[in-house]
Backbone as ProteinMPNN parsed JSONL, in Angstrom:
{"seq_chain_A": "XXXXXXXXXXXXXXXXXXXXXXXXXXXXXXXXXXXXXXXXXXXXXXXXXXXXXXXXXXXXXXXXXXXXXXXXXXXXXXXXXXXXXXXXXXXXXXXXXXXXXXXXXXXXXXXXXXXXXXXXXXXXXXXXXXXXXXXXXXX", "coords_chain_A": {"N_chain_A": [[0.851, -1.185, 0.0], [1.068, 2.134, -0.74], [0.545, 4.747, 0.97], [1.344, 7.246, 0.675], [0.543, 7.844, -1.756], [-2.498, 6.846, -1.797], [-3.482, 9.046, -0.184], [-2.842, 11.507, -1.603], [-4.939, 10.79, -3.428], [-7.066, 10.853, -2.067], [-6.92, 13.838, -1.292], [-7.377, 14.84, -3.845], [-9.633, 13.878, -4.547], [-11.514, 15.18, -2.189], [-10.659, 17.797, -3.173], [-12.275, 17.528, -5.74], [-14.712, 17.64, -4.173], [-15.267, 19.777, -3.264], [-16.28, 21.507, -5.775], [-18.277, 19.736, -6.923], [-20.688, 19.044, -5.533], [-23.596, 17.701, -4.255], [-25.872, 18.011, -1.837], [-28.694, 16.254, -1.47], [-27.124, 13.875, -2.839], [-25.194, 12.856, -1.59], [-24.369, 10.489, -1.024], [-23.661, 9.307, -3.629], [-22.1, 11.144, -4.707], [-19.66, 11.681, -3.679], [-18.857, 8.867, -3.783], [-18.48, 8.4, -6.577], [-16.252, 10.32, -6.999], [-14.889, 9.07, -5.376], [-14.006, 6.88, -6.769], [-13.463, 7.713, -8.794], [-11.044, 9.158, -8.625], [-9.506, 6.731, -7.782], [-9.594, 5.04, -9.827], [-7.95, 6.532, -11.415], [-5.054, 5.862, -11.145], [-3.459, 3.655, -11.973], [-1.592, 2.349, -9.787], [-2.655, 1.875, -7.613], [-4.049, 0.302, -4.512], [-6.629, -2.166, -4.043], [-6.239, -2.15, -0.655], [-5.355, 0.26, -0.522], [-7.889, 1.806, -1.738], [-9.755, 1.213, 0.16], [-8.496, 3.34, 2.548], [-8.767, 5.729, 0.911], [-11.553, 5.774, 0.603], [-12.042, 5.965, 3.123], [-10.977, 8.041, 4.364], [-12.124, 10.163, 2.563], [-15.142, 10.022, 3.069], [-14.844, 10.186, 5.746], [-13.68, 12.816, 6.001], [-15.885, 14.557, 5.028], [-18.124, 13.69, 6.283], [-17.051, 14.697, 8.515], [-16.661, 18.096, 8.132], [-17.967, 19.789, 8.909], [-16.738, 20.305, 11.698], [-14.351, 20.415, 10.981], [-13.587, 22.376, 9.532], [-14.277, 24.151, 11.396], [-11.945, 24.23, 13.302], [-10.256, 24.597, 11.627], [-10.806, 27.75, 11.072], [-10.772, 28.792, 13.35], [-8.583, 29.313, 13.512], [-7.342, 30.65, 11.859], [-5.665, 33.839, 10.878], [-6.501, 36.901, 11.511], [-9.404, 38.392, 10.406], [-9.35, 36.449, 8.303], [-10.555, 33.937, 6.28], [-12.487, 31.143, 5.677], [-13.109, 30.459, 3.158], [-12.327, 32.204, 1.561], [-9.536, 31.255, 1.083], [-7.815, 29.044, -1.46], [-8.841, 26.585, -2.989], [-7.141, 24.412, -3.03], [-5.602, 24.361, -1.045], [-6.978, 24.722, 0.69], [-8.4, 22.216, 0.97], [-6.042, 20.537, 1.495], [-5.499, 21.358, 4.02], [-8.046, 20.403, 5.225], [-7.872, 17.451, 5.012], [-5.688, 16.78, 6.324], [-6.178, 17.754, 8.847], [-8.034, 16.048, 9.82], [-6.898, 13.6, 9.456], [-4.811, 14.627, 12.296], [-6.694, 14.909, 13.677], [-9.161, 12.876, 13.899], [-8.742, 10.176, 12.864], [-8.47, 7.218, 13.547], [-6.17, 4.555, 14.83], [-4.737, 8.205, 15.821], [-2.686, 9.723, 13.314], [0.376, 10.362, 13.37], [1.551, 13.629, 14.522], [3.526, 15.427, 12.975], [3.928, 13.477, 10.536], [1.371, 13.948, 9.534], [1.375, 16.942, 8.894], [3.811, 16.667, 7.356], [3.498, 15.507, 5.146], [1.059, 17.041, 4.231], [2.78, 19.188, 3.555], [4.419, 18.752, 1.4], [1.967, 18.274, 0.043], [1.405, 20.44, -0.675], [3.575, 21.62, -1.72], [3.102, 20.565, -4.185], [0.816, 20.857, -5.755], [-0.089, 23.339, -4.661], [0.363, 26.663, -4.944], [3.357, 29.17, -4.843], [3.74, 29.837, -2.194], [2.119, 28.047, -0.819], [2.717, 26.176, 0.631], [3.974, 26.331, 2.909], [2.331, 28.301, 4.556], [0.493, 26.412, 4.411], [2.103, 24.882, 6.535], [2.607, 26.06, 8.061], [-0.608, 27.064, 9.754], [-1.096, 23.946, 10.178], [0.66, 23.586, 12.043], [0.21, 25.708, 13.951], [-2.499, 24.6, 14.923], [-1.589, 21.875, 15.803], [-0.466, 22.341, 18.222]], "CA_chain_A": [[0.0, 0.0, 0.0], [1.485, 3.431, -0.598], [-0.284, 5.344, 1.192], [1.858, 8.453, 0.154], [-0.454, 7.898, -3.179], [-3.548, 6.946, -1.477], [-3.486, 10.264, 0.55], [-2.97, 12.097, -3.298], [-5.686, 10.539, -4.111], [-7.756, 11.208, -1.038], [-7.051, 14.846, -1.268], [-7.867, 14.961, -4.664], [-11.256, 13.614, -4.192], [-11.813, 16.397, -1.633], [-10.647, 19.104, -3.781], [-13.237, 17.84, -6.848], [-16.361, 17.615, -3.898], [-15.399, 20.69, -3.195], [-16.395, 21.83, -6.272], [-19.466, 19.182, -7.352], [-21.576, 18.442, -4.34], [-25.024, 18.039, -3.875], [-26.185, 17.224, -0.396], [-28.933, 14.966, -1.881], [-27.123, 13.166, -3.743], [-24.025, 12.84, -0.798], [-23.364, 9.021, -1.203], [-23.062, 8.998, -5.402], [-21.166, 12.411, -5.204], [-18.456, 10.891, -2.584], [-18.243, 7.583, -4.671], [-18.118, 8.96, -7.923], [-15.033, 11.095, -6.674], [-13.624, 8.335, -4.825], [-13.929, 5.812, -7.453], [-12.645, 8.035, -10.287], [-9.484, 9.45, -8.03], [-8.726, 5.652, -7.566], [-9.322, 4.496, -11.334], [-6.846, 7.519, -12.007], [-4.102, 5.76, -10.718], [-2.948, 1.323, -11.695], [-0.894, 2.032, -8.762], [-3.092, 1.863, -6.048], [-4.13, -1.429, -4.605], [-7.517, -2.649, -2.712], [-5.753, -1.637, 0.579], [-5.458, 1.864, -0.705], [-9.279, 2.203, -1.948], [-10.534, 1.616, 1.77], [-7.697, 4.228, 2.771], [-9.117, 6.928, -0.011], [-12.771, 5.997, 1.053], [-12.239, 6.12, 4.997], [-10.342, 9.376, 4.273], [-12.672, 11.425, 2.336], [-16.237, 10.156, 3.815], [-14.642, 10.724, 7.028], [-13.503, 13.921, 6.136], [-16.603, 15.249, 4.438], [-18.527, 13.78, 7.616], [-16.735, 15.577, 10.09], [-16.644, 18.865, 7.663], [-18.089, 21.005, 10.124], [-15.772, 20.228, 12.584], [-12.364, 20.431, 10.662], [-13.761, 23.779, 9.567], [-14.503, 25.219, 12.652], [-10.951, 23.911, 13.974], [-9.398, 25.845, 10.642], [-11.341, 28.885, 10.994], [-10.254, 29.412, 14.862], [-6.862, 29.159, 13.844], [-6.397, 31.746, 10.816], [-5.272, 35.1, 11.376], [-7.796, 37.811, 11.926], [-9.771, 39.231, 8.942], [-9.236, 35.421, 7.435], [-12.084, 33.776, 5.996], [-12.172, 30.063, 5.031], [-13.866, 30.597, 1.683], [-10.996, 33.091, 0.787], [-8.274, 30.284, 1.147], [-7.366, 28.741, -2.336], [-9.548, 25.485, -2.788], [-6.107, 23.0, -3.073], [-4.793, 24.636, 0.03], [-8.454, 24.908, 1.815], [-8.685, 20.871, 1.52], [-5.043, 19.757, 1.979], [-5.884, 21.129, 5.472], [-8.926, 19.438, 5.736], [-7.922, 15.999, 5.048], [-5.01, 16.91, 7.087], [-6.786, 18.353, 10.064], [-8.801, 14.656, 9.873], [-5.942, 12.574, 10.101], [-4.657, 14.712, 13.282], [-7.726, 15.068, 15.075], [-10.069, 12.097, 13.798], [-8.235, 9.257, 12.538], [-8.034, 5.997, 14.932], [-5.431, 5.331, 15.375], [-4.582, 9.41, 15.462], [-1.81, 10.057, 12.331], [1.028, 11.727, 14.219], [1.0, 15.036, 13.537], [4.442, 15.492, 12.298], [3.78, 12.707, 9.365], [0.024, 14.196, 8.668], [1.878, 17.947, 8.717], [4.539, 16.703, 6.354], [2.737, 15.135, 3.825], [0.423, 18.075, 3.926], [3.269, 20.38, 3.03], [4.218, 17.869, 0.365], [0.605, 18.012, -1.162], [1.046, 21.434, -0.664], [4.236, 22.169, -3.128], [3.006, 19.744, -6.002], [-0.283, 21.275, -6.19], [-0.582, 24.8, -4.424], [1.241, 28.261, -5.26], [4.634, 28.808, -3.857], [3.324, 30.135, -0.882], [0.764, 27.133, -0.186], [3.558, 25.095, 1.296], [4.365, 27.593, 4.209], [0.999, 28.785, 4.441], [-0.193, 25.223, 5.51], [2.835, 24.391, 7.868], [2.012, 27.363, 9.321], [-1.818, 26.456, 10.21], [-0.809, 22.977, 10.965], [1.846, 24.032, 13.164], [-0.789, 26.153, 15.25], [-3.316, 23.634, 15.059], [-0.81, 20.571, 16.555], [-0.02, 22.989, 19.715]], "C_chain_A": [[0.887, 1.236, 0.0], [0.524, 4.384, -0.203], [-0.293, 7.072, 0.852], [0.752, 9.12, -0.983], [-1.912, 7.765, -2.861], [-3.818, 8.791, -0.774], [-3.273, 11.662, -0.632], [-4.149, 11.827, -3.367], [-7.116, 10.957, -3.565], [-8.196, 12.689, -1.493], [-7.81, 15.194, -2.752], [-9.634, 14.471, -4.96], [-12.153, 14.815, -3.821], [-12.136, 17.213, -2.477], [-12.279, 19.031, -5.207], [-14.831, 18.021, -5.925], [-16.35, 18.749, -3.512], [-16.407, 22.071, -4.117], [-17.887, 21.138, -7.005], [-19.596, 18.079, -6.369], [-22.818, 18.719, -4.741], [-25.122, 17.454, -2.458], [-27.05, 15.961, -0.624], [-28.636, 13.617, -2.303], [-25.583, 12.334, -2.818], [-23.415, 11.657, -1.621], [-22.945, 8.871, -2.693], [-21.893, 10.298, -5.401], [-19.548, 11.79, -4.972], [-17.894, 10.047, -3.393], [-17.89, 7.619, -5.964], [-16.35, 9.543, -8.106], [-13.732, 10.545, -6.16], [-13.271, 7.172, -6.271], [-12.632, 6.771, -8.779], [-10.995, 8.695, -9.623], [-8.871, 7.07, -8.019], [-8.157, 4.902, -8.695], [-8.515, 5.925, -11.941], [-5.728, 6.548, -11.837], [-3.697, 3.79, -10.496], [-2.132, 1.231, -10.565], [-1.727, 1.557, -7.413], [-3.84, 0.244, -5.794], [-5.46, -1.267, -4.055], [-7.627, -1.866, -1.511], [-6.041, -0.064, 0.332], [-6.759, 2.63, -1.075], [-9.673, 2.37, -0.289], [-9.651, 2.968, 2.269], [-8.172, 5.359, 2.262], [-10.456, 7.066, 0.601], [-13.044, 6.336, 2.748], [-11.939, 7.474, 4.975], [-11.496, 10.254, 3.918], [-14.194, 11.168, 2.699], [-15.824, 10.161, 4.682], [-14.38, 12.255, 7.036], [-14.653, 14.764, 5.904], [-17.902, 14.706, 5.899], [-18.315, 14.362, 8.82], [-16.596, 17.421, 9.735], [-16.374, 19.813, 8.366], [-17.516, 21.58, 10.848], [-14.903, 20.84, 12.049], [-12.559, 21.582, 10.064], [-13.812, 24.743, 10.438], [-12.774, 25.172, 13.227], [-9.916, 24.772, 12.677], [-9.885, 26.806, 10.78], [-10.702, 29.41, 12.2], [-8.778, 29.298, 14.634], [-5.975, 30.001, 12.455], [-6.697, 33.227, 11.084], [-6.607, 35.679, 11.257], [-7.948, 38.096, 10.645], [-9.685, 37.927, 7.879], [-10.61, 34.628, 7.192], [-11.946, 32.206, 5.412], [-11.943, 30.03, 3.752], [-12.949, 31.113, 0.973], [-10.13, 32.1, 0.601], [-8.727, 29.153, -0.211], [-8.08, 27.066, -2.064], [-8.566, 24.146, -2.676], [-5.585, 23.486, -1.614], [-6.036, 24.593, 1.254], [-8.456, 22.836, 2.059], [-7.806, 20.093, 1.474], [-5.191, 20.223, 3.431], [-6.655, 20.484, 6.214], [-8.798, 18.327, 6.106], [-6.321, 16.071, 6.477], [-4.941, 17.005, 8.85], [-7.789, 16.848, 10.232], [-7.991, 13.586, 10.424], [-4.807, 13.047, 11.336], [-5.573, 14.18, 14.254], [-8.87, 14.132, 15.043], [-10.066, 10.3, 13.8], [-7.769, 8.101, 13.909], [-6.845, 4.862, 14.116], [-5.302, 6.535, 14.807], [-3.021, 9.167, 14.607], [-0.669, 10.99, 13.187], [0.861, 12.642, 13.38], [2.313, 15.312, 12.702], [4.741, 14.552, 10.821], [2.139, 13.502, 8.76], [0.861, 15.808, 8.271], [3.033, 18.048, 7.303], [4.12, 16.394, 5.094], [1.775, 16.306, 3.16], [1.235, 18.809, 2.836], [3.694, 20.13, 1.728], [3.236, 18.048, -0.483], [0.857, 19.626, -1.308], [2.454, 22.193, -2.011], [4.07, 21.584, -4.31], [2.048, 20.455, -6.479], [-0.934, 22.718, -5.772], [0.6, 25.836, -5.137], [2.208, 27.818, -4.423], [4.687, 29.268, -2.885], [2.526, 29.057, -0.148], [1.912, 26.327, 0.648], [3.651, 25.809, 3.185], [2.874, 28.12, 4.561], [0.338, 27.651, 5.124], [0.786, 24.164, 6.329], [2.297, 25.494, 8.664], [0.604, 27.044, 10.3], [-1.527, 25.612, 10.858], [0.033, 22.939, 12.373], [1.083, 24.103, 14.789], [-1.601, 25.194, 15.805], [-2.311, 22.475, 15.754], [-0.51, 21.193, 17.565], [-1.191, 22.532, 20.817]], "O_chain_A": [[1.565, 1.284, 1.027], [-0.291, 4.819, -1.017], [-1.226, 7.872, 0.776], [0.298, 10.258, -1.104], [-2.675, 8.465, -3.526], [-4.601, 9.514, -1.39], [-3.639, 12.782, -0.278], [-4.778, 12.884, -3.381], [-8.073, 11.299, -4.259], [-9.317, 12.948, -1.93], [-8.855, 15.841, -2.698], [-10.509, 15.002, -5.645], [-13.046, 15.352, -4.477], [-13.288, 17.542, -2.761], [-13.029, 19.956, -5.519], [-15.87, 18.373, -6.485], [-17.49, 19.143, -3.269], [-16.97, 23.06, -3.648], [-18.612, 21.926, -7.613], [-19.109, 16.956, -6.24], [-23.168, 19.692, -5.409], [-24.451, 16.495, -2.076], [-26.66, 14.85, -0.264], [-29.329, 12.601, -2.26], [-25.002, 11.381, -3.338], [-22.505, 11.641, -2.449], [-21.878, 8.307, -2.935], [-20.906, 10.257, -6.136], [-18.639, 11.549, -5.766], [-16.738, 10.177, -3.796], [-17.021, 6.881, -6.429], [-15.53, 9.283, -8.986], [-12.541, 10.856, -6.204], [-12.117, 6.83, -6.526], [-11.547, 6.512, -9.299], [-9.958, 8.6, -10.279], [-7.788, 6.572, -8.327], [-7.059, 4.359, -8.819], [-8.687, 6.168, -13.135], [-5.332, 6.41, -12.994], [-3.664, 3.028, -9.529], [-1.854, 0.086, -10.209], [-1.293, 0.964, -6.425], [-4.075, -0.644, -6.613], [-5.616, -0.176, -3.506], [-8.571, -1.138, -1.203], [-6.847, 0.627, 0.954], [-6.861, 3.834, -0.842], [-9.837, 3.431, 0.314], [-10.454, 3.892, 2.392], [-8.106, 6.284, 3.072], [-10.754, 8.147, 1.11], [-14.018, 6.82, 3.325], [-12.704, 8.185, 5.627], [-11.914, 11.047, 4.762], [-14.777, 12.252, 2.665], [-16.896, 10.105, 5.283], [-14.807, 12.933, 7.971], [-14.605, 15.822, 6.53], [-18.51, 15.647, 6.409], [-19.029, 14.517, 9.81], [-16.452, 18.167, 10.704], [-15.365, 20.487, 8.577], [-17.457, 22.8, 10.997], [-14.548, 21.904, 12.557], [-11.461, 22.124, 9.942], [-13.478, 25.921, 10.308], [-12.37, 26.272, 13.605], [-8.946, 25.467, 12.979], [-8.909, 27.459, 10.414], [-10.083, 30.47, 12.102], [-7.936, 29.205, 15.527], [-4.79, 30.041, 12.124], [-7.783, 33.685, 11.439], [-7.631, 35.062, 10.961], [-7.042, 38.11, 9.811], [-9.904, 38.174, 6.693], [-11.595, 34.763, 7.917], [-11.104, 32.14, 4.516], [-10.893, 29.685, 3.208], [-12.655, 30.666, -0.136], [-9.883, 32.132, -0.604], [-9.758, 28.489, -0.112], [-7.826, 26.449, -1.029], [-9.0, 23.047, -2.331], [-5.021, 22.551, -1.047], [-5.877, 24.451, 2.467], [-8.506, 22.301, 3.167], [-8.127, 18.906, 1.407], [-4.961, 19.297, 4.209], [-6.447, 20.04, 7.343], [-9.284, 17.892, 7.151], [-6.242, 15.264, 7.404], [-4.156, 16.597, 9.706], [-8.355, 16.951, 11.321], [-8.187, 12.885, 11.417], [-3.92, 12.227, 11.574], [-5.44, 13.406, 15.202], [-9.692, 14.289, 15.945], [-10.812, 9.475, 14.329], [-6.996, 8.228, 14.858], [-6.871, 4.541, 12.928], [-5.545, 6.61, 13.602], [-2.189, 8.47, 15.187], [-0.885, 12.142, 13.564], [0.398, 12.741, 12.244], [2.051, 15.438, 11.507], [5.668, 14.877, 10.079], [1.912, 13.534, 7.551], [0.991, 15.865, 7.048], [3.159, 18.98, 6.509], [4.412, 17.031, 4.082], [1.684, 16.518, 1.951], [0.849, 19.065, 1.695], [3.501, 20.981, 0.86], [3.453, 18.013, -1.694], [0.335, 20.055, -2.337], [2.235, 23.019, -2.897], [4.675, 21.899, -5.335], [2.189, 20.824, -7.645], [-1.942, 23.203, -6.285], [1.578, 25.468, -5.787], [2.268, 26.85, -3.664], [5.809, 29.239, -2.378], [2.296, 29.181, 1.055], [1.365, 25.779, 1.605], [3.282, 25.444, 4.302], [3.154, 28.127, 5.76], [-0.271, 27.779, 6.186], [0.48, 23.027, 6.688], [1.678, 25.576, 9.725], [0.759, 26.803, 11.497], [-1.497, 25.811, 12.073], [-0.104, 22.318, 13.426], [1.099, 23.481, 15.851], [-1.52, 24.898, 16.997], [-2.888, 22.373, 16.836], [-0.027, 20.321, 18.287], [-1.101, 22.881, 21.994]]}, "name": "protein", "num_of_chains": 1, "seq": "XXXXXXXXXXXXXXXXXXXXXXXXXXXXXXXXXXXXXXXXXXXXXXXXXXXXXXXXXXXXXXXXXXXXXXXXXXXXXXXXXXXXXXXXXXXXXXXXXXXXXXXXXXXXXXXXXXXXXXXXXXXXXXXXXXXXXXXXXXX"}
């Protein structure tokens, strides 16, 4: 199992329900998103599907939460909504596998990988930008 790649694949899920949700329609939206991040990628195994699916219906179940726990923790005058949609849900899934995940993900492996997802796929600020958060958030 690489989970390095499952956790790509995870986030990437996120980032597209970010963008095509319905609430009605939760469970096809989710599976649609998980299925097609997984059939992206001959690498990933079995092992790594449950990994992608525990990840992002856990994350998109606890939403609320791992929003409220990013919101109390960006500077003043900061606004979720404002924050860059690849950098808004590498925290999410991030902020899941600190504070949700059984066993809990240390934070120094969920923080790194973050920052990781965060120079392949954010601006050259997104990297620093979500150690920073994480940082606060693991105190």
């Amino acid at each position: 199992m690489s989970r390095k790649l499952a956790r790509e694949a995870a986030f990437k899920a996120l980032f597209q329900l970010d963008f095509n949700f319905e609430e009605d329609q939760r469970e096809y939206c989710e599976n649609l998103a998980i299925d097609t991040m997984f059939n992206d990628n001959p690498k990933l195994t079995k092992k790594d599907l449950a990994y992608i699916e525990s990840s992002v219906k856990g994350t998109r179940a606890r939403l609320a939460q791992i929003d409220e726990i990013l919101t109390q923790n960006l500077k003043e005058g900061w606004q979720l909504p404002r924050i860059m949609a690849v950098d808004r849900n590498i925290l999410r899934l991030a902020v899941y596998e600190m504070k949700f995940v059984e066993p809990i993900i240390p934070k120094n492996i969920a923080i790194n990988e973050a920052v990781e997802l965060a120079k392949k796929y954010g601006t050259d600020d997104s990297s620093r930008f979500v150690n920073g958060i994480l940082e606060t958030i693991s105190k």
